[in-house]
C-alpha positions, 0 to 999 in steps of 0.5 A: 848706071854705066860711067859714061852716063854717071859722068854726063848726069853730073854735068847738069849738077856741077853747072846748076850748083854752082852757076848762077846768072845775076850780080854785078859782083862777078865783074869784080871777081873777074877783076880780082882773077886778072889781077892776082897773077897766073900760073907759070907756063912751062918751058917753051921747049917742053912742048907737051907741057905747053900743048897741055898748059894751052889745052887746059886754058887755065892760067889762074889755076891755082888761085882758081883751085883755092876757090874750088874748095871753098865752094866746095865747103860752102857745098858741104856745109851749107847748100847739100844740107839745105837740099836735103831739107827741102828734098825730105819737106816737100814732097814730089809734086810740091818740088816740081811746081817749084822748078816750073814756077822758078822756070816760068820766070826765066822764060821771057829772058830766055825768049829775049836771048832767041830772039838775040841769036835768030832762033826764031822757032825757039822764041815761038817755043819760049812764047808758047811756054810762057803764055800756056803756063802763065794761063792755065799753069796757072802762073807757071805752077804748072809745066802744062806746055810740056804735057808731061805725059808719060805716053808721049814724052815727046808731047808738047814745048819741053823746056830749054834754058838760054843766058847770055853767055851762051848768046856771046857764044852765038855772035863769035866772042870766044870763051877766054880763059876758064875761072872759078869764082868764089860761089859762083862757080866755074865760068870764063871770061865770056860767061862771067861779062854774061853772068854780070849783065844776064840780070838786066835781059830778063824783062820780069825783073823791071816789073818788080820795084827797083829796090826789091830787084836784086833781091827778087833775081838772088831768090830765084837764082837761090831756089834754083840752085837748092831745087837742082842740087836736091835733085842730084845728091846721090849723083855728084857725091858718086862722082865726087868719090870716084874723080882722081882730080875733082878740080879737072873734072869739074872743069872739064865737065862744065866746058862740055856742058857750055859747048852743048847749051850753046850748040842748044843740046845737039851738034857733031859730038854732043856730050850731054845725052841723059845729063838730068831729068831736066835736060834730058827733055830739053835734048829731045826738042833743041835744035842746033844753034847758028855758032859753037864754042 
């Protein structure tokens, strides 16, 4: 695997791992980011250190570098070893009636996030998805809609992820300053509001009692996350040994990551080719969006 390949490949790991897209907590943690202080720019005559300070936009940097490791240690501690459990558990067809099921509950938010940005063929894509593998899947356990078939990896509605954040993105709210919040992950502004209100598009989540919502919307975001990681660990560990900077890898990769969602996997300088056996198939069906980052 060439670098360049290793380093779109984790992309998807780093953003699956470590972005979630439910709770209220991350307005708070936003918050907490506004208020602790920013780090100092350099002298207004050093003119590299300032373009570098404002290409970066990371004026939290050290108090977002601190939460970097802790997430990291929840990472190391907590999150690859139960990927590895589930990973050597379950067998293959069993993982993946569990990513499409998981899935197939996102799908009507995501379809809500098409309609919200004028993507009127991928709401199609997104209904069909969901009709096809509630049906026949049945109940999504199944990615019938995507055929999966290895004749014609171009066959059928693959899948395509779609949040509020990048439906800001759409509609012109720029990205604001980069922030990593405690165990949620690298995010910024804009995708933080997202990150805190995404929970509230998903009509699956008004079909589950009010007292068993949030619960209900931590455990897909949950298994989600477990199911990505498993899928990744021998690619983020290889890079993880190979970055000079982990922290500015990791920001950077998720930038480019956000950039490409949101310009649905295709644009001037797409950065995401071959970035996981997920996304991969979601390449070669997206079409550009109305707005970049």
């Amino acid at each position: 695997m060439t670098v360049q390949n290793k380093t779109v490949h984790t992309k998807a790991v780093i953003a699956g791992i470590l972005t979630a897209r439910a709770g209220i907590a991350a307005v708070g943690l936003a918050t907490l980011f506004v208020l602790a202080g920013c780090a100092t720019a350099p002298p207004a005559d050093d003119k590299e250190a300032v373009a570098a300070f404002n290409e970066a936009s990371d004026p939290f940097e050290p108090l977002n570098r601190y939460f970097f490791e802790v997430n990291r240690g929840i990472d190391h501690l907590l999150l690859r070893p139960v990927s590895e459990i589930y990973r050597g558990v379950l067998p293959d067809h069993a993982r993946n009636s569990v990513r499409s099921f998981i899935n197939n509950l996102e799908t009507p938010g995501i379809l809500m996030h098409d309609l919200m940005q004028g993507e009127t063929e991928r709401a199609w894509e997104s209904f069909g998805r969901l009709a096809t593998n509630t049906a026949v899947g049945p109940l999504g356990l199944n990615d019938v809609a995507a055929g999966d078939s290895l004749k014609n990896p171009d066959a059928g509605i693959p899948f395509h992820d779609e949040d509020l954040g990048q439906t800001l993105a759409v509609w012109g709210m720029g990205s604001g300053p980069y922030l990593m919040l405690p165990v949620f992950g690298p995010s910024n502004v804009r995708d933080t509001i997202g990150l805190a209100l995404n929970f509230y598009i998903n009509p699956v989540n008004y079909l589950v009692p009010e007292k068993n919502r949030t619960n209900f919307a931590a455990a897909r975001t949950i298994i989600r996350g477990i199911d990505i990681r498993s899928r990744n660990i021998e690619s983020f560990d290889e890079i993880e040994r190979g970055a000079i900077d982990f922290y500015a890898t990791v920001r950077s990769l998720y930038r480019q990551y956000r950039a490409s969602e949101i310009a649905n996997g295709r644009g001037p300088a797409n950065p995401l080719p071959e970035m996981s056996e997920e996304l991969e198939e979601d390449n070669k069906a997206e079409r550009v969006s109305s707005a970049t980052e």
